[in-house]
C-alpha positions as CSV (number, residue, x, y, z in Angstrom):
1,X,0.0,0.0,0.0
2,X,1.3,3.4,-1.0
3,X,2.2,5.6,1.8
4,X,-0.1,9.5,0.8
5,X,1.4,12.7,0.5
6,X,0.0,13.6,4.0
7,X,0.9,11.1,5.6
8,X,4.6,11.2,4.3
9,X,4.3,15.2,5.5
10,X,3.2,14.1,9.1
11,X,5.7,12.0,9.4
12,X,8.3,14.5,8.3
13,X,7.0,16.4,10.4
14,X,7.2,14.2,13.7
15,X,10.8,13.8,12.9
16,X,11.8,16.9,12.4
17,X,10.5,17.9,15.7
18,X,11.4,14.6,17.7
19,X,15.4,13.4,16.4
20,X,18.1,14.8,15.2
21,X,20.3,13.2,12.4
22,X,24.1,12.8,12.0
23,X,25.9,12.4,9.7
24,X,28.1,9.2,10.0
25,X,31.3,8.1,7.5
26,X,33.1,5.0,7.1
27,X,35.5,3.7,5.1
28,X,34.2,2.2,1.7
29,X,32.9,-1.5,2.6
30,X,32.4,-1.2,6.3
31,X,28.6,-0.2,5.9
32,X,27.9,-3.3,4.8
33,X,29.7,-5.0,7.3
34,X,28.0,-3.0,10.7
35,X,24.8,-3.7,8.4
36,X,25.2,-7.1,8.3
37,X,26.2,-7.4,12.3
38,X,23.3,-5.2,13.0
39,X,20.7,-7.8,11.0
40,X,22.3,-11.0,12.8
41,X,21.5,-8.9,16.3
42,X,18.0,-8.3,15.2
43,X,18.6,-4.7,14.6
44,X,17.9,-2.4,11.9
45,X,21.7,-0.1,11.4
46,X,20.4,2.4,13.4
47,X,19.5,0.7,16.1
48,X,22.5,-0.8,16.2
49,X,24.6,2.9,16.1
50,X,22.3,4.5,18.8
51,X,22.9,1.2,21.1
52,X,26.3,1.5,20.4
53,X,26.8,4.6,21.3
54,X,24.3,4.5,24.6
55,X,26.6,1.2,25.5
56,X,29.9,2.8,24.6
57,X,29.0,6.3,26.6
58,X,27.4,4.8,29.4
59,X,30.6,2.5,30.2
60,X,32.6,5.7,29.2
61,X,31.1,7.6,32.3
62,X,31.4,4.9,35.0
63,X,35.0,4.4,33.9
64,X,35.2,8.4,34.4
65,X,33.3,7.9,38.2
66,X,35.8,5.0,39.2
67,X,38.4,7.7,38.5
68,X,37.1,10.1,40.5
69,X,36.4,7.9,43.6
């Protein structure tokens, strides 16, 4: 079923107001391989970037708290 015009508006419009986008670059060939370990996790690539990051910047700050203790 084809997606209408204003329904491809409202949702243009939800994200513009709910996410923010970045830009990402790899090297040549390495999309395909963070695709492919993102589909064998049951993720889509984006999920797997945001829960990367989340995972990667959560242990980042308790590593920063253990410092300071």
């Amino acid at each position: 079923m084809a997606i209408s015009e204003s329904q491809r508006r409202a949702v243009a419009k939800y994200n513009a107001a709910n996410y923010e986008r970045i830009e990402l670059r790899v090297e040549r060939g390495q999309k395909a391989v963070i695709k492919q370990h993102a589909s064998k996790q049951g993720e889509t690539l984006n999920g797997f970037v945001n829960r990367a990051i989340s995972e990667t910047t959560q242990r980042d700050n308790e590593k920063e708290q253990k410092k300071e203790e």
